[in-house]
Kinemage of the C-alpha trace (Angstrom):
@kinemage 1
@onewidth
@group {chain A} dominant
@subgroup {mainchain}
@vectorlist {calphas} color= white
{ca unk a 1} P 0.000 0.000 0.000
{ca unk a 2} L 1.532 3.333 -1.101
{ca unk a 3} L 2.055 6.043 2.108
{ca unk a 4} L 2.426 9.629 1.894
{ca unk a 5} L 5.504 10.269 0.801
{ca unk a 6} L 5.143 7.394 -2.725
{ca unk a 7} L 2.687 9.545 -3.369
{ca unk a 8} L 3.200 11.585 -6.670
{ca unk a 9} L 1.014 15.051 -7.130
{ca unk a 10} L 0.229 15.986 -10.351
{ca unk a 11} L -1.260 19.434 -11.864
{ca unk a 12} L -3.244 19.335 -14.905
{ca unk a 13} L -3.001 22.018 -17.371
{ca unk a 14} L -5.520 21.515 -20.450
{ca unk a 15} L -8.291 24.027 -21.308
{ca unk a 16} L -11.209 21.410 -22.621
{ca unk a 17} L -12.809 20.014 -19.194
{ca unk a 18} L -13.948 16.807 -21.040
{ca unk a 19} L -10.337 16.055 -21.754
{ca unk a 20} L -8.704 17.538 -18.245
{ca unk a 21} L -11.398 15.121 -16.637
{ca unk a 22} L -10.398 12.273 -18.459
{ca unk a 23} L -7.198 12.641 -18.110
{ca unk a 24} L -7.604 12.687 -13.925
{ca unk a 25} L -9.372 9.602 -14.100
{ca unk a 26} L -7.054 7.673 -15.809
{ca unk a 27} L -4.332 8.823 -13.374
{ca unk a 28} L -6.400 8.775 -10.064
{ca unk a 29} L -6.450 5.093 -10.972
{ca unk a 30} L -3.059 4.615 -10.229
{ca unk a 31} L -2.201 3.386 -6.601
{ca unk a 32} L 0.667 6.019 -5.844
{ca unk a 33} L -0.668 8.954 -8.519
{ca unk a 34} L -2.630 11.608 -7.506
{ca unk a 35} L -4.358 15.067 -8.916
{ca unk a 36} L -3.820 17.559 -6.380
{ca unk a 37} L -5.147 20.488 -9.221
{ca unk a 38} L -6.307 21.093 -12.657
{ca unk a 39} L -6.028 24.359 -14.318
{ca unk a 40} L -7.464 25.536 -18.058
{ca unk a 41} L -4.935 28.070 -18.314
{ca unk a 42} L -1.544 29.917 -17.710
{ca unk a 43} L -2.756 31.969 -15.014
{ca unk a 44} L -4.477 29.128 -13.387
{ca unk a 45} L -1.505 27.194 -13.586
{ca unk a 46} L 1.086 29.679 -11.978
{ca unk a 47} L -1.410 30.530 -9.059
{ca unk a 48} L -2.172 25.875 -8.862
{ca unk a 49} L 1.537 25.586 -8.852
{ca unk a 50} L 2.043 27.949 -5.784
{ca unk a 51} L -1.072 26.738 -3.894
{ca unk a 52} L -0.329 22.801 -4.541
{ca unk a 53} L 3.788 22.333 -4.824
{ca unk a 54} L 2.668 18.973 -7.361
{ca unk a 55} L 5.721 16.576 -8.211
{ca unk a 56} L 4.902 16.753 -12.170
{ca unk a 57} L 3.047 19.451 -14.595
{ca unk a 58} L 1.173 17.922 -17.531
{ca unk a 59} L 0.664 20.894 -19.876
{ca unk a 60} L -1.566 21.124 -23.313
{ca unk a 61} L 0.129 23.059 -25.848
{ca unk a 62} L -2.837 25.262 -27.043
{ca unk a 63} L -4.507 26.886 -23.522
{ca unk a 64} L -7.253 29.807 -23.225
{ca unk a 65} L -4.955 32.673 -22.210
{ca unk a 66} L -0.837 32.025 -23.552
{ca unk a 67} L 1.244 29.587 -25.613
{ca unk a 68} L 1.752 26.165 -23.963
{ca unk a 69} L 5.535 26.476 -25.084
{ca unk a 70} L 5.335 29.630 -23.165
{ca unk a 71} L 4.264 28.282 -19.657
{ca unk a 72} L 6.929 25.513 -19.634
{ca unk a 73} L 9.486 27.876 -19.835
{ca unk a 74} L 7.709 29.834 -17.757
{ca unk a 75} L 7.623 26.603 -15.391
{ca unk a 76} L 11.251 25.770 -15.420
{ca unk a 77} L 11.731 29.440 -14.735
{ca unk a 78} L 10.061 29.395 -11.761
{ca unk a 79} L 10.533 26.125 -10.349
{ca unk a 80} L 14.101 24.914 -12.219
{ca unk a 81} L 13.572 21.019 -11.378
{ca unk a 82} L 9.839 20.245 -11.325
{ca unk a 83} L 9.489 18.024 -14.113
{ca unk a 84} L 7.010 18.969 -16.889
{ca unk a 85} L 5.321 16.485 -19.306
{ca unk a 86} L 3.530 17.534 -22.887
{ca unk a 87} L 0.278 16.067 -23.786
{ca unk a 88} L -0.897 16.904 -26.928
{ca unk a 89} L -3.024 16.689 -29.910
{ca unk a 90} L -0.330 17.797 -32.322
{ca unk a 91} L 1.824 16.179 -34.602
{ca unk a 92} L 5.084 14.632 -32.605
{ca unk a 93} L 7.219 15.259 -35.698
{ca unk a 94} L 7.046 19.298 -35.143
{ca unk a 95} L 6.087 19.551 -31.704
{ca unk a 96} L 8.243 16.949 -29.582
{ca unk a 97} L 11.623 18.587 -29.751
{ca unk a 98} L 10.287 22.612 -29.440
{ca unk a 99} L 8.612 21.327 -26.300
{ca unk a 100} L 11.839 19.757 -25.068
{ca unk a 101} L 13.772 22.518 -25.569
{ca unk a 102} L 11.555 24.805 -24.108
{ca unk a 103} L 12.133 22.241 -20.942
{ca unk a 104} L 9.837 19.583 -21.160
{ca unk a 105} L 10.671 16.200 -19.788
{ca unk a 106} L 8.556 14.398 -22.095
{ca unk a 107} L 5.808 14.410 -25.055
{ca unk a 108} L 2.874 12.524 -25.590
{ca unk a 109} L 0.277 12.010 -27.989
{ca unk a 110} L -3.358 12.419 -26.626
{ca unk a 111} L -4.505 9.756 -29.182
{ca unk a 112} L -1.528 7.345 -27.130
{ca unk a 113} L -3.346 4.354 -25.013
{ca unk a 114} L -3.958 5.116 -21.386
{ca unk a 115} L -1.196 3.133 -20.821
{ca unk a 116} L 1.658 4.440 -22.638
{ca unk a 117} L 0.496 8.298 -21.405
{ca unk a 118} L 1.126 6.972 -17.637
{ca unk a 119} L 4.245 5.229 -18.451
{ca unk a 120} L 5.441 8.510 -20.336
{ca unk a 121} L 4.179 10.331 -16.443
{ca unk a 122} L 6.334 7.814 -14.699
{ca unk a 123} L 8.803 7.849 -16.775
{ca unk a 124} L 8.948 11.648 -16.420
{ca unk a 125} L 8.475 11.298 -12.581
{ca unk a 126} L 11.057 9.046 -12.557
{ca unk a 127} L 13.950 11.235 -13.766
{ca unk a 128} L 13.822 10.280 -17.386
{ca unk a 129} L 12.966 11.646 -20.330
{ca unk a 130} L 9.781 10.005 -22.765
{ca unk a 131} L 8.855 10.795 -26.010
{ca unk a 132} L 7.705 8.027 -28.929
{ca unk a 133} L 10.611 5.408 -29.615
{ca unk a 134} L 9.558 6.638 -33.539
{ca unk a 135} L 9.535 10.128 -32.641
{ca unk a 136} L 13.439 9.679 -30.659
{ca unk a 137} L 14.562 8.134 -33.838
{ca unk a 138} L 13.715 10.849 -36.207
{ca unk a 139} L 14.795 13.346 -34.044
{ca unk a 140} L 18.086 11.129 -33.772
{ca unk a 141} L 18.106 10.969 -37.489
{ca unk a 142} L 17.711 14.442 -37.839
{ca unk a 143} L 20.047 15.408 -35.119
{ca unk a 144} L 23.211 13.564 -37.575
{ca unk a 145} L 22.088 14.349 -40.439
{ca unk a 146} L 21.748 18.292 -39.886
{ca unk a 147} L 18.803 18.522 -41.604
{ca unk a 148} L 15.582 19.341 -40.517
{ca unk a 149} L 12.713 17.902 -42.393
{ca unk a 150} L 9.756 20.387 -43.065
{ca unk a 151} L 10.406 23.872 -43.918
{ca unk a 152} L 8.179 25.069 -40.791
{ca unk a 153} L 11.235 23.148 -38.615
{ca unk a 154} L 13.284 26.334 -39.858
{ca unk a 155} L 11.190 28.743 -37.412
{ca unk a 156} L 12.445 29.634 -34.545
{ca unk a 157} L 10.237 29.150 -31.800
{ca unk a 158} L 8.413 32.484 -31.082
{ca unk a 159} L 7.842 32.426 -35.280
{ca unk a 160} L 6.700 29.027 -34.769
{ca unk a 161} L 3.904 29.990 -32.252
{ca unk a 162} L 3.111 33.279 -34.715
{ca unk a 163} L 2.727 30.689 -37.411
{ca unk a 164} L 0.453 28.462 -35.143
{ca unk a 165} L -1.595 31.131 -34.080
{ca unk a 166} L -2.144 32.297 -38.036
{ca unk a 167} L -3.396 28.636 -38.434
{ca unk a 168} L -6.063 28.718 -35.675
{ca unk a 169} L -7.345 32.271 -37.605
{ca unk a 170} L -6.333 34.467 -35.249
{ca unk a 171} L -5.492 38.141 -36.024
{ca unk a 172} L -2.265 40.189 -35.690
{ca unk a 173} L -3.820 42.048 -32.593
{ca unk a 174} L -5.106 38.537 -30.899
{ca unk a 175} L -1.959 37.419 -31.889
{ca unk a 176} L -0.017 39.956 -29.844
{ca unk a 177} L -2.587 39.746 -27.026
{ca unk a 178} L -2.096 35.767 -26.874
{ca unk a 179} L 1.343 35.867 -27.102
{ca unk a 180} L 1.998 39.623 -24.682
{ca unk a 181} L 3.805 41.179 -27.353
{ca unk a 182} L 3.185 44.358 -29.679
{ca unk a 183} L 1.194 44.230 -32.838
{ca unk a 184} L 4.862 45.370 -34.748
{ca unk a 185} L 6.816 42.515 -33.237
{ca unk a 186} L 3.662 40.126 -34.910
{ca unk a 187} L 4.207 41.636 -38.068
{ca unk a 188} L 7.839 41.393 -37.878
{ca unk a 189} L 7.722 37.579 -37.102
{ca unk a 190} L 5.239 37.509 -39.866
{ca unk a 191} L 8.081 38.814 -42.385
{ca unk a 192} L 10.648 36.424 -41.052
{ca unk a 193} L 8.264 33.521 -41.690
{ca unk a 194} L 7.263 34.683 -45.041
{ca unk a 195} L 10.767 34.674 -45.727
{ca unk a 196} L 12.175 31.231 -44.201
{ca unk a 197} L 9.059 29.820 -45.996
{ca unk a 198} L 9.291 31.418 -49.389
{ca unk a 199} L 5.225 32.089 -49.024
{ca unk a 200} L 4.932 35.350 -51.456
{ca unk a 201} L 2.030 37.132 -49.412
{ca unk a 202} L 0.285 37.914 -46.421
{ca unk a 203} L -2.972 36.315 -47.240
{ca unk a 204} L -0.764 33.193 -48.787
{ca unk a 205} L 1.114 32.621 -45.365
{ca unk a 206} L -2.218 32.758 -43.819
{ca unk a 207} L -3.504 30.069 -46.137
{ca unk a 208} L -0.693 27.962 -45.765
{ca unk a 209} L -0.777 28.111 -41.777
{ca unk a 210} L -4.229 27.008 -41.726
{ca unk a 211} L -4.106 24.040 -43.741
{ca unk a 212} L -0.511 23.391 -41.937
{ca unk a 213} L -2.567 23.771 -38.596
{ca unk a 214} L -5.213 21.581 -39.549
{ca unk a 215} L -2.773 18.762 -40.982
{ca unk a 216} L -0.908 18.574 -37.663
{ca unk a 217} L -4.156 17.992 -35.862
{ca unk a 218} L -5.203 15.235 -38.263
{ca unk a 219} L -1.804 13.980 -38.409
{ca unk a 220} L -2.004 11.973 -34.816
C-alpha cells in the first residue's frame, strides 16, 4: 500500500474540461498517482503551482490565455527542477523537440493508449525523459544528419507559435494579445516567416498556416 511520501502530485493544465477530466481519471487510478489540481490556463496554472507544490506538470500546448511552449518555460523558470510532461493533440514530428527545448521532460500524444500516457508520467516522474521510440529516432536521425525535415522546422520558436496562431485564424492584434507582445513585433515575425518559408504574401502565409494547422491535428 503506497504512504504519503510514494505519493506523486500531479497538476493538470488543459483548457477542454472533457479532456482535463479524463485525463484525472485515468491517473487517479493509479495506486501512488494523484491530482492535487487542474487548471485551463496559464494563469491558473502559476497561481495551482504555488497553492499545490505537485511533483509533475502535464501541460496542453494550445490553452485559453498564452502559448503552452510559453508556460513551460515559464515553469522551469520558476521552479528549475519540477518536471514537466507535454500532452498533446499535435503532430510529434514538429512539436516533440520545441517542447523539449523549451524544458519539457517528455511528449505525448493524446490519441496514445492510457497506458503508454502513464508510463510517459512515470517515466517523467522518474527522472527520465519520454517521447515516442519513432519520434526519438527521427529526431536522432535528424540530429546527424543536420537537416531538418519540413520547412516550418526552420522557425524559430516564437515564429513558430506566430505561425500556429495564423493557423487557428487568429489576427495580428489577438496574436499579440495571446502571445503579450506588440502588434509590430507580430508583423515582424510575420516577415521572417514569409521569408524562411518562401510564401509570397500575407494572405498566402495565412492560407498555408491554416491548412498546416489543420494537418498537424489530423496527423495523430
Amino acid at each position: 500500500m503506497s504512504t504519503a511520501a510514494d505519493l506523486k502530485r500531479i497538476l493538470i493544465v488543459e483548457d477542454h474540461p472533457l479532456t482535463r477530466r479524463g485525463i484525472a481519471a485515468l491517473l487517479q487510478e493509479e495506486a501512488n498517482l494523484s491530482v492535487c489540481a487542474e487548471a485551463e490556463n496559464v494563469s491558473g496554472a502559476i497561481k495551482a503551482l504555488d497553492a499545490t507544490g505537485p511533483d509533475l506538470v502535464i501541460v496542453d500546448l494550445i490553452l485559453q490565455d498564452g502559448s503552452g511552449l510559453d508556460l513551460v518555460r515559464r515553469l522551469k523558470t520558476h521552479r528549475p527542477d519540477l518536471p514537466v510532461l507535454v500532452l498533446s493533440m499535435h503532430d510529434e514530428e514538429f512539436y516533440a523537440e520545441r517542447a523539449l527545448r523549451a524544458g519539457a521532460k517528455g511528449y505525448v500524444a493524446k490519441s496514445e493508449d492510457g497506458r503508454v500516457i502513464v508510463h510517459a508520467v512515470r517515466e517523467v516522474l522518474a527522472g527520465r525523459m519520454y517521447v515516442n521510440p519513432a519520434q526519438a529516432g527521427r529526431m536522432l536521425s535528424g540530429l546527424l544528419s543536420g537537416t531538418g525535415g519540413s520547412p516550418v522546422q526552420k522557425l524559430t520558436d516564437r515564429e513558430f507559435e506566430v505561425f500556429e496562431l495564423l493557423g487557428q485564424g487568429l489576427g495580428t492584434q489577438q496574436i499579440a494579445d495571446r502571445l503579450h507582445i506588440s502588434t509590430g513585433t507580430v508583423d515582424a515575425h510575420r516577415e521572417h516567416i514569409k521569408k524562411k518559408l518562401d510564401v509570397p504574401s500575407a494572405q498566402k502565409l495565412t492560407v498555408f498556416a491554416v491548412q498546416w494547422f489543420q494537418a498537424s491535428r489530423g496527423a495523430i
